[in-house]
C-alpha positions in Angstrom: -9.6 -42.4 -23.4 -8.6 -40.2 -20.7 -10.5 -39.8 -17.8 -11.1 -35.9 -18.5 -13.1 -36.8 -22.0 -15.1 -39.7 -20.4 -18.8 -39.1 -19.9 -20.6 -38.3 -17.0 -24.4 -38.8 -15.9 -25.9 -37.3 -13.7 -30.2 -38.1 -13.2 -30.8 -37.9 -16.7 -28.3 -35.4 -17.9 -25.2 -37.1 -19.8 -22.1 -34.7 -20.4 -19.7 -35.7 -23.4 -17.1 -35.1 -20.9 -15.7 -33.8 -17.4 -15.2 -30.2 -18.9 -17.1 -27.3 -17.3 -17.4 -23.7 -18.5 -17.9 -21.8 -15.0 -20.3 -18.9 -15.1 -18.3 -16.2 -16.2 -20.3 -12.3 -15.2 -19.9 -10.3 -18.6 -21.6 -7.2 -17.0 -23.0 -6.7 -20.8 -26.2 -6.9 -20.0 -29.3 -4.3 -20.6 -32.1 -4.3 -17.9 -30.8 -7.9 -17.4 -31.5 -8.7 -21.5 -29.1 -11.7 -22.5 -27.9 -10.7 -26.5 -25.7 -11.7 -29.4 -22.8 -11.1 -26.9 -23.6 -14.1 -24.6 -24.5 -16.2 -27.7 -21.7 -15.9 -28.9 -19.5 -16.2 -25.8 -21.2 -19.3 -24.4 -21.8 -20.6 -28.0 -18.1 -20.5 -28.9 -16.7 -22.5 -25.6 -20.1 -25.8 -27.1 -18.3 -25.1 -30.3 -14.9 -25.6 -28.7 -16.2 -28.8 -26.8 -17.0 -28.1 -23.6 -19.1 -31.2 -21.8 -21.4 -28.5 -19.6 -21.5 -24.3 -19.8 -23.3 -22.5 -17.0 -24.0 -19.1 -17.9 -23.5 -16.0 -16.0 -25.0 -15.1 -12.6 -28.7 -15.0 -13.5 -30.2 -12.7 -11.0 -33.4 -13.5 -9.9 -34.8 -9.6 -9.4 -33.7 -6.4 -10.1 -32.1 -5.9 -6.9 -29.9 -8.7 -7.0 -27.6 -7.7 -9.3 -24.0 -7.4 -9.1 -24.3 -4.2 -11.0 -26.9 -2.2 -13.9 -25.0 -5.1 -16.5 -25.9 -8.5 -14.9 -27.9 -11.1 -17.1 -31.1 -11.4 -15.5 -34.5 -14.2 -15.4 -36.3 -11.9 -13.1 -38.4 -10.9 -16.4 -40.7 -13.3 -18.7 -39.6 -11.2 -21.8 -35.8 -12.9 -20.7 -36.4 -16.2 -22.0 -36.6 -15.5 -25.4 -33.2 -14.8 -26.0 -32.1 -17.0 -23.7 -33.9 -19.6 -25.5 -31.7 -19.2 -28.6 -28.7 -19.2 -26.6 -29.5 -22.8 -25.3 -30.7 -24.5 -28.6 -27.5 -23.3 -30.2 -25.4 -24.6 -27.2 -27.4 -28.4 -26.8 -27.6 -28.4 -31.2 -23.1 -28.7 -30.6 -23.5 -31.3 -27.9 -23.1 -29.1 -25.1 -25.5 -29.5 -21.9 -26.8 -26.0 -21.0 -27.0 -24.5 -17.0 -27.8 -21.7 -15.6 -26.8 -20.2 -12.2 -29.3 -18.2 -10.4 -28.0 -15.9 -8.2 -28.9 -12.8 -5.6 -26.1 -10.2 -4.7 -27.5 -9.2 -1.7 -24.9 -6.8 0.2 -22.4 -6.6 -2.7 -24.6 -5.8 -5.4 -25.1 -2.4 -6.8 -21.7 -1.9 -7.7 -20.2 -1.0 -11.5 -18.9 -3.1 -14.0 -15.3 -3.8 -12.8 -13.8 -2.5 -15.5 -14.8 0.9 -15.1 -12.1 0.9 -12.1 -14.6 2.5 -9.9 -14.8 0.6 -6.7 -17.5 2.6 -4.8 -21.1 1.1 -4.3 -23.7 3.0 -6.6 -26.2 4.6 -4.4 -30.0 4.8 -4.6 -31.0 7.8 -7.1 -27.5 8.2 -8.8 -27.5 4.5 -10.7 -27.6 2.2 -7.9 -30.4 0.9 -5.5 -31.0 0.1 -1.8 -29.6 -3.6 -1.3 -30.7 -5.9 1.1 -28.8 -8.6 3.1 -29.4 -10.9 6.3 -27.8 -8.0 8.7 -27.6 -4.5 8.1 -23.7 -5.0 7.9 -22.1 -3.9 4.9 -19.0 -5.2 2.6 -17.1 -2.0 2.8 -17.3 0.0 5.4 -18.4 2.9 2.9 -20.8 1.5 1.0 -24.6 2.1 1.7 -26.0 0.1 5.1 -28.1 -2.8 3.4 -31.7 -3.6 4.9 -31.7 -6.2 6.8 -34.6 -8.5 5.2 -37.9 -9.4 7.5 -39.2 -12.6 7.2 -41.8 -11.1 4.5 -39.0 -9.9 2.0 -36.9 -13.5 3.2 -40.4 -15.2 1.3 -40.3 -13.0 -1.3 -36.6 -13.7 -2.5 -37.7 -17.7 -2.2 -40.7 -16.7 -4.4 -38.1 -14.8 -6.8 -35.6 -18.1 -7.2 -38.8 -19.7 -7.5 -40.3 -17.8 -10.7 -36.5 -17.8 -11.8 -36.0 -21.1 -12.0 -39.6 -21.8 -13.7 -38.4 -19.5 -16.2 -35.1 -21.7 -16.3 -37.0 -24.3 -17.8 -38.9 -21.8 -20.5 -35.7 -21.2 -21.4 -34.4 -24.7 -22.2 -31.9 -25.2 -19.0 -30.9 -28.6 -18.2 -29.0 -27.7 -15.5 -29.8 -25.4 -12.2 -26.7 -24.2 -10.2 -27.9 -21.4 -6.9 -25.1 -19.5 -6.1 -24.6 -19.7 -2.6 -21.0 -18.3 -2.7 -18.9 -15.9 -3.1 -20.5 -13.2 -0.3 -23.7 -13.1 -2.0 -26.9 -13.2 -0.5 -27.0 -17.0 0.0 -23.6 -17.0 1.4 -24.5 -14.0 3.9 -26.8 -16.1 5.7 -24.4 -18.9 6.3 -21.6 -16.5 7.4 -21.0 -15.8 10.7 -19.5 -13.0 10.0 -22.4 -11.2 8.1 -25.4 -13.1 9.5 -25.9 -11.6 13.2 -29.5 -12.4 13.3 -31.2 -13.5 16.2 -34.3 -15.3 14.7 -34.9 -18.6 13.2 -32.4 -17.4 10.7 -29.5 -16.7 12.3 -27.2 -17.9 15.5 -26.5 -21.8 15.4 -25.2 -23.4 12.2 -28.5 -25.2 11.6 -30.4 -21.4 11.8 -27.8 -20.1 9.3 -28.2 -22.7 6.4 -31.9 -22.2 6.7 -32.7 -19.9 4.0 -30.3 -22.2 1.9 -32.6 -25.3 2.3 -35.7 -23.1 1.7 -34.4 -21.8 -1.2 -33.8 -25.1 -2.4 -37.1 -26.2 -1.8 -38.9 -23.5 -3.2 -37.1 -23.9 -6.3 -37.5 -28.0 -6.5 -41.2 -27.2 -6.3 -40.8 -26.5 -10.5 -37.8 -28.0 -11.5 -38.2 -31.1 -12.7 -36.7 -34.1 -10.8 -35.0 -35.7 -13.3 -32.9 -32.6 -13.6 -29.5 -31.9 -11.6 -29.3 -29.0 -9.0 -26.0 -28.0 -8.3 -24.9 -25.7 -5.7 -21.8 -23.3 -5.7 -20.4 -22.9 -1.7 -17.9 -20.9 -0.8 -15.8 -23.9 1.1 -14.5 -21.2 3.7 -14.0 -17.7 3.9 -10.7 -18.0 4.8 -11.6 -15.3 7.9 -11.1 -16.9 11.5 -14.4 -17.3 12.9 -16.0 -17.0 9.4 -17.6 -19.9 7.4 -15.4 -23.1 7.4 -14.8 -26.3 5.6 -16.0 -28.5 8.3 -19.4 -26.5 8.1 -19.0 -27.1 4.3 -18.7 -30.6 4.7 -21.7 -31.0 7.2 -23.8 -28.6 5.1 -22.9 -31.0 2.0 -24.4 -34.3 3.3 -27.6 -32.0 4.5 -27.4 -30.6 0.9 -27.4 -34.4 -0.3 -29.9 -35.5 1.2 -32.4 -32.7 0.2 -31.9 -33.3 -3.4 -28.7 -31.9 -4.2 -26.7 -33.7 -7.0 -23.2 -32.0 -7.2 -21.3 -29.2 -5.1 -19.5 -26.8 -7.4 -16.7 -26.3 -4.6 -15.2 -22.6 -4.7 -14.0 -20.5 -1.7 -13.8 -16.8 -0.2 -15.3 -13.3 -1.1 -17.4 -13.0 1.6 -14.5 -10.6 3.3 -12.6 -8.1 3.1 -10.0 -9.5 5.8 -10.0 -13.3 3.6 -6.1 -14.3 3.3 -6.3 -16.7 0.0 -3.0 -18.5 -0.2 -3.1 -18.4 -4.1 -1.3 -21.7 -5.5 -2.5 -23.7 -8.8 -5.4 -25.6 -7.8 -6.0 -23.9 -4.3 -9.4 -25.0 -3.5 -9.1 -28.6 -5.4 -8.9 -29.7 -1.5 -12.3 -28.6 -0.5 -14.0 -30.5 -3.4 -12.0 -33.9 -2.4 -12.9 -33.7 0.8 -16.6 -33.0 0.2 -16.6 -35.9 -2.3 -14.5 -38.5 0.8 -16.4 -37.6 3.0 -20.3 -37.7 2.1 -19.8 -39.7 -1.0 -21.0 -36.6 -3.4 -20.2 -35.1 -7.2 -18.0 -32.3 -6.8 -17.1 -29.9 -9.0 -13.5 -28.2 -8.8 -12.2 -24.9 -9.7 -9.4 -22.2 -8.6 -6.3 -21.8 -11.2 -6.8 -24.7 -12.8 -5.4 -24.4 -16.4 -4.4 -27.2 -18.3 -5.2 -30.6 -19.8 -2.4 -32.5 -17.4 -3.5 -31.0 -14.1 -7.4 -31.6 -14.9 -6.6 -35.2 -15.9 -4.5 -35.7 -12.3 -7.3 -34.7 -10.5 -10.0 -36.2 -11.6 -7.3 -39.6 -11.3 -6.8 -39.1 -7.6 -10.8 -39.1 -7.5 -10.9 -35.4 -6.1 -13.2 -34.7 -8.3 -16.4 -35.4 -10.8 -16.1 -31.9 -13.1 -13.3 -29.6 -14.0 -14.9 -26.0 -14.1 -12.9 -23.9 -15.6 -13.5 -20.0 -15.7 -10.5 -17.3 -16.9 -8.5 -20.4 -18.9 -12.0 -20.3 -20.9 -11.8 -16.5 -21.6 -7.9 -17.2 -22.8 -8.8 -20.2 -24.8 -13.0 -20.8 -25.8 -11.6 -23.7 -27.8 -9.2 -25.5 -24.9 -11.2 -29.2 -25.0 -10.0 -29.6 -28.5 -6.4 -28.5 -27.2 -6.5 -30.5 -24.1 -7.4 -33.6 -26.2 -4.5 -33.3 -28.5 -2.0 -33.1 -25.4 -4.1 -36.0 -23.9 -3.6 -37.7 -27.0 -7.1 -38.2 -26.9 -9.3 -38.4 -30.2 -11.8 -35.6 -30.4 -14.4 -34.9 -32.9 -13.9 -31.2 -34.1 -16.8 -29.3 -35.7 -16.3 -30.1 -39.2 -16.2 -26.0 -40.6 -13.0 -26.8 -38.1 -11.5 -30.2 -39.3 -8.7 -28.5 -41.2 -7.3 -27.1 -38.9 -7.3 -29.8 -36.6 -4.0 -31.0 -35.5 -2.8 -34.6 -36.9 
């Protein structure tokens, strides 16, 4: 068996495989409401044999979303649905996650779709956002509000509740997003953290809100269960986050009850220079693993069964997340097994089709 299809356990969870659906935003959401469209998008990739699926960017309150169409746990009246969507993914041998997530600066936006890149503002759709700085994304956009220590608590209370509603919901996995210029990634940023209080300044102020985060929501989640965390690795910005920062922060993150690093990179700037290339932040998630001995997860332009195989063989790696490859193909475990020439059990209203 291939190295891709062989299980992995992780406390108490056991995946059928190294094959991760990455949370994907759908911006189809109504007043954060999950429906039949995430069912059946995140239903289709358990059916097609994916080991774990993390839904969308959950946002923990209203003012955390990315835009009016984020999925959303802020609200008790989410689970329900929700619910459903995890019983049909774990009844196909999938392990369910979710990723729980706060905009911060960059929220209040449109779906991206709708081509319209200016910032909604308060009274005409959008809403006043907050960050760790009153420094925005675009220079254009709306000033955030920089948060005081009382609305700091408040978001820990709202990742909290969140992630007790996680559990409601039938969750096995937890993943905070603490990349991608969101809120969590604000704070560890340099370059959009200038505060001069306990939260801000020297690399150990700057993770701060991370860790309390993380403890706040360990407070309900049960033990047993994995926590993931998504970094941004670096923001490719001189003088911006880094990947020896990453690497410090990821042996603090392990020893505070962290069980895998979902490795990722950028989007806190606009000034980031990404050198694109097929598995372009597959680096950042080896070197997290060599050096403090940690699961990684690894993602970036990875989109096929050979090139997932290789890395997990050079040990770069625990999980392949894959994100866009999943939107082309809900069904590419079954076709990466067949080029693997690894046997896979299809979902027998499938086993016609399957290749022999």
């Amino acid at each position: 068996m291939s190295l891709l299809f062989s299980p992995l356990t992780i406390k108490n969870i056991r995946f059928k495989n190294r094959i991760a659906v990455s949370p994907m935003c759908q911006y189809s959401s109504v007043d954060g409401f999950a429906s039949d469209w995430h069912l059946v998008h995140l239903g289709s990739r358990a059916i097609g044999g994916a080991g774990l699926i993390i839904s969308e960017a959950a946002s923990v309150s209203p003012e955390g979303r990315i835009s009016p169409g984020d999925l959303g746990i802020w609200n008790d009246d989410h689970v329900h649905m929700l619910k459903r969507i995890t019983d049909f993914i774990h009844d196909h041998g999938s392990v369910a996650g979710i990723q729980l997530a706060h905009a911060g600066r960059k929220a209040s936006f449109q779906a991206p779709w709708t081509r319209v890149t200016e910032q909604l503002k308060p009274g005409a759709g959008g809403w006043q956002t907050v960050a760790p700085s009153a420094v925005p994304f675009n220079a254009e956009d709306t000033i955030p509000q920089a948060l005081s220590l009382t609305g700091i608590d408040q978001v820990k209370l709202d990742f909290r509740s969140a992630a007790k509603r996680s559990i409601e919901a039938g969750f096995k996995i937890i993943e905070l997003h603490a990349a991608h210029g969101y809120l969590i990634h604000q704070f560890l940023s340099p370059l959009s953290n200038k505060r001069t209080d306990e939260y801000g300044g020297s690399f150990e102020n700057r993770i701060r809100f991370l860790l309390e985060v993380i403890a706040s929501v360990q407070e309900v989640w049960p033990s047993e269960n994995p926590l993931f965390v998504r970094i941004s690795a670096t923001d490719w910005v001189p003088g911006g986050w880094s990947e020896e920062e990453s690497i410090k922060l990821s042996a603090i993150l392990k020893d505070n009850g962290v069980d895998l690093i979902d490795t990722s990179s950028g989007g806190l700037s606009l000034e980031q220079q990404i050198p694109l290339s097929p598995g372009y932040q597959v680096s950042f998630a080896a070197s997290i693993k060599k050096e403090t001995d940690m699961f990684t997860g690894a993602v970036g332009l990875i989109t096929d069964a050979v090139q997932s195989e290789e890395i997990l063989k050079a040990g770069q790696a625990d999980l392949i997340f894959l994100a866009r490859e999943f939107l082309r193909d809900p069904y590419f475990p079954l076709h990466a097994a067949a080029e693997l020439e690894t046997d896979l059990k299809w979902p027998v209203q499938y086993e016609r089709a399957k290749p022999r």
